[in-house]
C-alpha positions as CSV (number, residue, x, y, z in Angstrom):
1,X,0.0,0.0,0.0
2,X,1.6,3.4,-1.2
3,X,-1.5,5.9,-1.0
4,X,-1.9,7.2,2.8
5,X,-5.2,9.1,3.1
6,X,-6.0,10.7,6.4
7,X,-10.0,11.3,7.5
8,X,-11.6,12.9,10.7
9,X,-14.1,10.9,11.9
10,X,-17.1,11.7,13.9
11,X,-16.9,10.2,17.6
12,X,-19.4,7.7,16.9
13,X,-17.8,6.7,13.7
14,X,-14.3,6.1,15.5
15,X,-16.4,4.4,18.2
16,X,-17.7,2.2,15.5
17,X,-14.7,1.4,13.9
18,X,-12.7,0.7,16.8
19,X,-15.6,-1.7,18.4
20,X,-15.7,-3.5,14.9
21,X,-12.1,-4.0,15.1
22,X,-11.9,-5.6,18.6
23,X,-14.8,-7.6,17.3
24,X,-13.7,-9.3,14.1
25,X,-9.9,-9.0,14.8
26,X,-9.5,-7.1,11.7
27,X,-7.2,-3.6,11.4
28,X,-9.5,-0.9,11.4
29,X,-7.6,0.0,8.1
30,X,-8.8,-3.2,6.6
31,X,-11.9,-2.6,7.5
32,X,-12.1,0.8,5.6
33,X,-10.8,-0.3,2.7
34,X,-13.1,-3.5,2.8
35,X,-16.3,-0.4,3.1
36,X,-14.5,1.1,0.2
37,X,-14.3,-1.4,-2.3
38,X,-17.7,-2.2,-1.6
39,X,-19.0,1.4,-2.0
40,X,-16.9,1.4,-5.4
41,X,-18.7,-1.8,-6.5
42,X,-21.7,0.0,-6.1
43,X,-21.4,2.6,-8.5
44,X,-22.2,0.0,-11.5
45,X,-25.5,-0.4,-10.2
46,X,-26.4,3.0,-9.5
47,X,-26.1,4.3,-12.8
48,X,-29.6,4.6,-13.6
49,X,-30.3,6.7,-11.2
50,X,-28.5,10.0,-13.0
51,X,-32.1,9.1,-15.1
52,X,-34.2,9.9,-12.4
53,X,-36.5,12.9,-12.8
54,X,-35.0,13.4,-16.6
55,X,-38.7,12.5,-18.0
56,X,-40.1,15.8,-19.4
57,X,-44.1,16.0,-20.3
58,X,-47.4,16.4,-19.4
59,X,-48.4,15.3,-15.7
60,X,-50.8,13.0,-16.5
61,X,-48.4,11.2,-18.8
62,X,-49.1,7.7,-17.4
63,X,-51.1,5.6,-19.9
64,X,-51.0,2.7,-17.1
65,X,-55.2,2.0,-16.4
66,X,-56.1,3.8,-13.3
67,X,-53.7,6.2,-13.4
68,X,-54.5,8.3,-16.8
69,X,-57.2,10.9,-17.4
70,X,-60.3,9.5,-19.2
């Protein structure tokens, strides 16, 4: 590991941290990189969402029975 990055945490995030260390035995460095990669693996799947609220038109643009103007 080459990249040192330092963050200030909140006391109830370094509380956190430091009770799941003592818990799972892992360095609470592993355990932020673990959160990490699993935050970056989420970006994939999020990518519609830059979609959301893009639809221009008329309110009643539904054409779903029930939900459309007669």
């Amino acid at each position: 590991m080459s990249h040192t990055l330092t963050v200030r945490l909140t006391p109830e995030l370094a509380a956190w941290l430091k009770e799941t260390s003592a818990r799972t035995g892992m360095a609470q460095g592993a355990i932020i990189r673990e959160q990490l990669e699993r935050a970056r693996g989420q970006d994939d799947v999020r990518r519609f969402m830059k979609l959301a609220g893009a639809v221009h038109g008329a309110p009643d643009l539904s054409a779903r029975k029930g939900f459309s103007r007669p």
